[in-house]
C-alpha positions as CSV (number, residue, x, y, z in Angstrom):
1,X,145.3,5.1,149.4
2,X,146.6,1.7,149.7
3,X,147.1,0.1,153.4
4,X,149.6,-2.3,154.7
5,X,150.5,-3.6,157.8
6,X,153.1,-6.1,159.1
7,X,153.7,-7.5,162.8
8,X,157.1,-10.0,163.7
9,X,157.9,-10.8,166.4
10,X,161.9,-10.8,167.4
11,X,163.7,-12.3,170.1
12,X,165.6,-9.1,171.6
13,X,164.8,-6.5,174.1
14,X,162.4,-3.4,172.7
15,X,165.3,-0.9,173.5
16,X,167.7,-2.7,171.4
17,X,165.2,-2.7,168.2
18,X,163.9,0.4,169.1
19,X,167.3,2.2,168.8
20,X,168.8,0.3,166.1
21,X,165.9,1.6,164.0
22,X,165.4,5.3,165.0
23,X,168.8,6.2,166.8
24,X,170.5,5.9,162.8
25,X,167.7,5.8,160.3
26,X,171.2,5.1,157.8
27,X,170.7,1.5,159.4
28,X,167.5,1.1,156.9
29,X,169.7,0.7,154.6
30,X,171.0,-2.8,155.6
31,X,167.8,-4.1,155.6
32,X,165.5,-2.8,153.4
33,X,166.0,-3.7,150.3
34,X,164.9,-1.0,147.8
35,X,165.9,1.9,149.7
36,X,169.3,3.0,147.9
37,X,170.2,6.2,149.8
38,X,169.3,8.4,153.5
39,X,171.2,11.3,153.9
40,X,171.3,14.4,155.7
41,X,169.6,12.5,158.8
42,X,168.9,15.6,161.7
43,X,167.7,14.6,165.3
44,X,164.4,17.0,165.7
45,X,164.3,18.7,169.4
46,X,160.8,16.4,170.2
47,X,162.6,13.4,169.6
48,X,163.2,11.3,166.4
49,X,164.7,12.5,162.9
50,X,164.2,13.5,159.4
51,X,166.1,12.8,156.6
52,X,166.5,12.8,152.6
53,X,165.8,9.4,150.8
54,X,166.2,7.8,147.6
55,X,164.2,4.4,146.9
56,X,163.6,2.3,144.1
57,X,159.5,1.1,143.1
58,X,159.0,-0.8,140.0
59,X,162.5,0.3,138.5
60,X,162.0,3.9,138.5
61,X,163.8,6.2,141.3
62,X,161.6,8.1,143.3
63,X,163.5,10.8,146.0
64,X,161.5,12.8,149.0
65,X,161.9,13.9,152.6
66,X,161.2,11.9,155.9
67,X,160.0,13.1,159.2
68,X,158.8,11.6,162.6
69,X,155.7,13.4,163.4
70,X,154.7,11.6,166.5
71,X,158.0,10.3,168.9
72,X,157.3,7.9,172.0
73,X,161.0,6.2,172.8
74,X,160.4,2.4,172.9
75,X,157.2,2.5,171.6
76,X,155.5,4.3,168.8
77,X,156.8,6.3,165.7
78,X,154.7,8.3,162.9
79,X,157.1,8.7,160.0
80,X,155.2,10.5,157.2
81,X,157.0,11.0,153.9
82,X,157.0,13.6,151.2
83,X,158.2,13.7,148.0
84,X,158.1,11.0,145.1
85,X,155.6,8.8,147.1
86,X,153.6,10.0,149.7
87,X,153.4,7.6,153.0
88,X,152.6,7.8,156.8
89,X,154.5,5.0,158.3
90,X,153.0,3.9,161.7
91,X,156.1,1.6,163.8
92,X,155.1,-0.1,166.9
93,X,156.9,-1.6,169.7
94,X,155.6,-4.2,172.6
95,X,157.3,-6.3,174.9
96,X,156.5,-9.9,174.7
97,X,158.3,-13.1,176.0
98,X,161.4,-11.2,176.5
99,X,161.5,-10.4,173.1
100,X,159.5,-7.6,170.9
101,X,156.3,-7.8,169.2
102,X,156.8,-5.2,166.4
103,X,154.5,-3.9,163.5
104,X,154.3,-1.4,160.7
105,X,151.7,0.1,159.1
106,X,151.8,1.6,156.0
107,X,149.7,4.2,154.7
108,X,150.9,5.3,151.0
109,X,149.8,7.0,148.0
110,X,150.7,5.0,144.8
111,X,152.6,7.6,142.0
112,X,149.8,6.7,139.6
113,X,150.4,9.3,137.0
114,X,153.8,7.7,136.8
115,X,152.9,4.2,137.0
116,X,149.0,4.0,135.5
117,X,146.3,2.8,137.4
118,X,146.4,-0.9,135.9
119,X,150.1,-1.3,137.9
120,X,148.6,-0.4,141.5
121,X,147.2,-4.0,142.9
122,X,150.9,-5.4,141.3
123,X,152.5,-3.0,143.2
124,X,149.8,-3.3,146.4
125,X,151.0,-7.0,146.5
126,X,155.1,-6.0,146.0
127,X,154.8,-3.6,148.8
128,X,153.6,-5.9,151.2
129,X,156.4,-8.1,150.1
130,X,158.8,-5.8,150.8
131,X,157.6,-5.1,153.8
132,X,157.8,-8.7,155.4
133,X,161.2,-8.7,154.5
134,X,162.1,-5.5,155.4
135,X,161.0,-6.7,159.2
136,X,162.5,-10.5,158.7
137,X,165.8,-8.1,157.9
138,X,165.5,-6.2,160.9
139,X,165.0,-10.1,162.8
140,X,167.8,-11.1,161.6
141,X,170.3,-8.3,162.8
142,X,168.4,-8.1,166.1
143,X,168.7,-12.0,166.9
144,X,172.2,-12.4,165.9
């Protein structure tokens, strides 16, 4: 299972990040770039939410569920998704300089009967892409 992780750091307050990214997981959809639909988002009674997602990997359209498993406001979320791809995403929040140091980590399981084995360090490399702009995205709303 392939591993990513990616840190930024942004100049606004943890609670303001924090909130823009769990309070409406439809925000996701302003700033990462292959996710093309969250609905049904429901606030769980521990904290967080789940939700129904549609994203796009290597042009083809995969659709699952997302839950947060593990809830600490301001400073740690465990979202694991089921469905079309299979990933545990681990999102972090510090305080630093004013600002917030923030990171994701991505565990995921690549849809290998779909895509074949020879795609999965192509795809390895386009994730982590994705990733660094998913997070310059959420910079970029949070700083201006």
């Amino acid at each position: 299972m392939p591993k990513n992780e990616t840190t930024i750091t942004i100049n606004a307050p943890v609670e303001k990040v924090f909130s823009y990214l769990q309070d409406n997981p439809t925000n996701l959809l302003e700033i990462w770039p292959n996710m093309v639909e969250i609905e049904d988002v429901q606030q769980l009674p521990k904290g967080g939410t789940s939700f129904r997602w549609a994203y796009k990997m290597a042009g083809i359209r995969f659709k699952g569920t997302s839950e947060d498993i593990e809830y600490i406001a301001n400073q740690r979320v465990v979202s694991k998704t089921k469905g079309g791809i299979e990933t545990t995403y681990t999102w972090t929040f510090q305080p630093k300089d004013g600002g917030t140091e923030m990171s994701v980590e991505v565990d995921w399981a690549i849809p290998l009967p779909v895509l074949g084995k020879l795609a999965e360090a192509l795809l390895v490399k386009q994730q982590e892409r994705e990733f660094a702009v998913v997070l310059a995205n959420l910079k970029d709303r949070m700083e201006a």
